[in-house]
Every structure is written in structure tokens, then in C-alpha cells.
Steps between C-alpha positions, in 0.01 A plus 500: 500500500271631749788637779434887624736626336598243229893560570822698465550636144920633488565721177853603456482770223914521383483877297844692572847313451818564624690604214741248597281212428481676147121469488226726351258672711174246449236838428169399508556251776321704737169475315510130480585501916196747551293277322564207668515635840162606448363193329641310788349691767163432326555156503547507864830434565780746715704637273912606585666683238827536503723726287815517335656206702874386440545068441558518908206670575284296287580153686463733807127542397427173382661360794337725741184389349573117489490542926162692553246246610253420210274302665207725471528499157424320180782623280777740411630683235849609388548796196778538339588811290832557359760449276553108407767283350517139434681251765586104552240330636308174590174642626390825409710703212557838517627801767442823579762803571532703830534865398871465584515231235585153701170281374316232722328155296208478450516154691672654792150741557266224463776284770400780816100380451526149416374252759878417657551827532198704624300231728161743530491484102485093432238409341363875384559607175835713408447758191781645363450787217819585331514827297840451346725401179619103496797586326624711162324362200192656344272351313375605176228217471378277196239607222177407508202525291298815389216332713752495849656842431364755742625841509834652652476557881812703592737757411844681454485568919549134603752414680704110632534368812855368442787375600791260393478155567699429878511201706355422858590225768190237516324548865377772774674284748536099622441359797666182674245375706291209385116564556298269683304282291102646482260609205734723235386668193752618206681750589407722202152372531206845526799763300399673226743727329367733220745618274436813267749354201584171357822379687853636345285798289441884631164613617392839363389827749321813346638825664151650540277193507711314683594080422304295241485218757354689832187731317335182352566243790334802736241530236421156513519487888271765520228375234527164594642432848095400609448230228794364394819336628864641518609259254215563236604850572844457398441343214315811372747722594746282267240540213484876517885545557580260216333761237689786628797620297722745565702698220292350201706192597573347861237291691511340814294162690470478872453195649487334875675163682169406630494239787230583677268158631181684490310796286554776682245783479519872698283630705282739311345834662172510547396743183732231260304183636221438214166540531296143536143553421 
């Protein structure tokens, strides 16, 4: 990516909830939204942040994005923080709650940005980062060897993402009209969706640290953003989250619907380039 700047980068940080929706207040939400809002900035991209949004309000924002004209840029980003629960699907599992409870898919938020949708964005790559549980279960993991064991990460202060399992209808919209016939691509083609859990298990948030998922994928973002690609990135941030436990028991495994075409690589500042002698 080599666009000045790189894109638009939404985060919709989801702390306070009605008490009708009869979910928890998501503390330590705030640090993982400062983080990235600053680790996006650095990588170049404008950042919106949006708080506390109701299920309305969200597709508001995602829509509202889905008709500003992209063409300047390379890519764009969409952050989801909130509570979670586990839907129906046949692309993308998972959804995430407005604060007055109502959820939207996971599938739905990728459906504003695909290429049907959001004509300025075919072709560029879609990322998706989805702090959130994918449904009720937790896991409490398999034993391994002496040699695999590493020590607990974690402690009595986590807290889930979660929400019962509820259903959702299948797509953002349809259209009637037959398009002319010309050059396509898939329409998922260039989406990426990161989630911070396994689908149908809760993702774990420290109070004061913040969530297990955001600190190591900005970690890795901001140690390795000029060498490596996001993918290779990801796939770190599983390996440190998978040795995390929580209560001398729980662990957790992120994990990503990947279908990107290419490698795609951020634009690094100037002090993070390396040195070539």
C-alpha cells in the first residue's frame, strides 16, 4: 500500500449497556480502543471512533462509510469492540451487540464494504478486526507435555464477551437487477475478518489491561508492521493468545476468514522501516 493516507480505519468501542439489553459494562474496553486508535494513526490511516452505538447506529456507521469515495485509497479497516454472541450463518459466523442489545452479523458488516456494495472498494483489501465472544462456551483446553507447558498468563479479573446464541436473516440487502456482463471477481474476494475467539466460545477482557486479543495483535503491529505481513502477523497473535489462561483454567484461540488474493503489508513509518546497509 503506498496511498497518502493508507485508508479509513472505523472502531466502534461498545462499553456501557442499557440495562435492558441485560449486558455488563465491557471495563477495560477503552484501553484496547486507545490502543488501536493510536496504532492506526501510525500506520497512516484516518481513524473514526465511534462510541457506545445502539444495533441502528452501528449499520448507520458502517453504512455511512460504505458511501465515502475510496478511491484514493488502498484499504479500509472496520473494529469491532463489544459484546458477541453466536448466530446462523453461511459466510462469516458470529455478531456483535448494540449497547441497547439488538446484535448485527458479522456477515452483515463485512456486506456494506464488499465489492456489490461499496463500488470505490473493489478490488482493495477489506480488514475486519472483531474484538468479541462467538458464542457461550469456554474452553478449558487439552494437556500437553511438560516440554509445551508455558506458564499461566491471566487472572481472577477476566472477564467474557458473551451472549446467548440468537438467529439472524442471511443478507444486507438484494437487488433485482441483472448486471451487465464484464470482468467480476468473488464477491467476498480481498475480506479479511479477524476474530479474537474460536467461533461459538467467549473471548476473555482484563479490567485493567484490557482484552487478551487487542495488546498482542497491537504488539505485533507495532514490532512487525515493517517486515512482515498481516497474515504472518496474525498467526503470532494466535500463538501468544493460545498460552494465555485465565482463572488457572480457561484459554482462548483467535483466528481469521482470510480471503485476501495478495500479501498484504502496511505502510511502515519511516523510524520502523529497517536499516539496509
Amino acid at each position: 500500500m503506498d496511498a497518502n493516507p493508507c485508508g479509513h480505519c472505523l472502531i466502534i468501542n461498545n462499553v456501557d449497556f442499557e440495562p435492558k439489553s441485560e449486558l455488563s459494562k465491557r471495563t477495560g474496553s477503552n484501553i484496547d480502543c486507545e490502543k488501536l486508535e493510536r496504532r492506526f494513526k501510525s500506520l497512516n490511516f484516518i481513524v473514526l471512533v465511534k462510541r457506545n452505538l445502539k444495533q441502528k447506529q452501528i449499520k448507520q456507521e458502517l453504512s455511512a462509510l460504505s458511501k465515502k469515495d475510496h478511491s484514493q485509497y488502498d484499504c479500509c479497516v472496520v473494529i469491532m469492540l463489544s459484546h458477541g454472541t453466536e448466530v446462523r450463518h453461511n459466510r462469516f459466523p458470529g455478531a456483535v451487540h448494540g449497547v441497547d442489545g439488538p446484535n448485527v452479523p458479522v456477515q452483515h458488516i463485512t456486506n456494506y464494504l464488499n465489492g456489490q456494495n461499496c463500488l470505490s472498494l473493489q478490488g482493495k483489501p477489506n480488514i475486519f478486526f472483531i474484538q468479541a465472544c462467538g458464542g457461550g462456551e469456554r474452553d478449558t483446553g487439552f494437556e500437553v507435555s511438560p516440554d509445551e507447558a508455558r506458564p499461566c498468563i491471566g487472572g481472577t479479573g477476566d472477564h467474557t464477551d458473551a451472549m446467548p446464541m440468537s438467529s439472524s436473516s442471511d443478507s444486507l440487502s438484494t437487488k433485482s437487477d441483472e448486471p451487465d456482463a464484464k470482468a467480476t471477481l468473488p464477491t467476498p474476494s480481498n475480506i479479511l475478518v479477524s476474530y479474537s475467539t474460536f467461533p461459538g466460545y467467549v473471548s476473555w477482557r482484563d479490567t485493567q489491561a484490557g482484552s487478551w486479543y487487542v495488546e498482542p495483535l497491537d504488539n505485533m503491529l507495532e514490532e512487525n508492521a515493517a517486515t512482515d505481513d498481516l497474515v504472518t502477523m496474525l498467526m503470532m497473535v494466535n500463538h501468544e493468545v493460545s498460552e494465555y489462561t485465565a482463572n488457572g483454567l480457561y484459554k482462548q484461540m483467535p483466528g481469521s476468514f482470510n480471503f485476501l488474493r495478495k500479501l498484504l503489508y502496511f505502510q511502515a513509518l519511516p523510524s520502523q522501516r529497517p536499516i539496509v546497509s
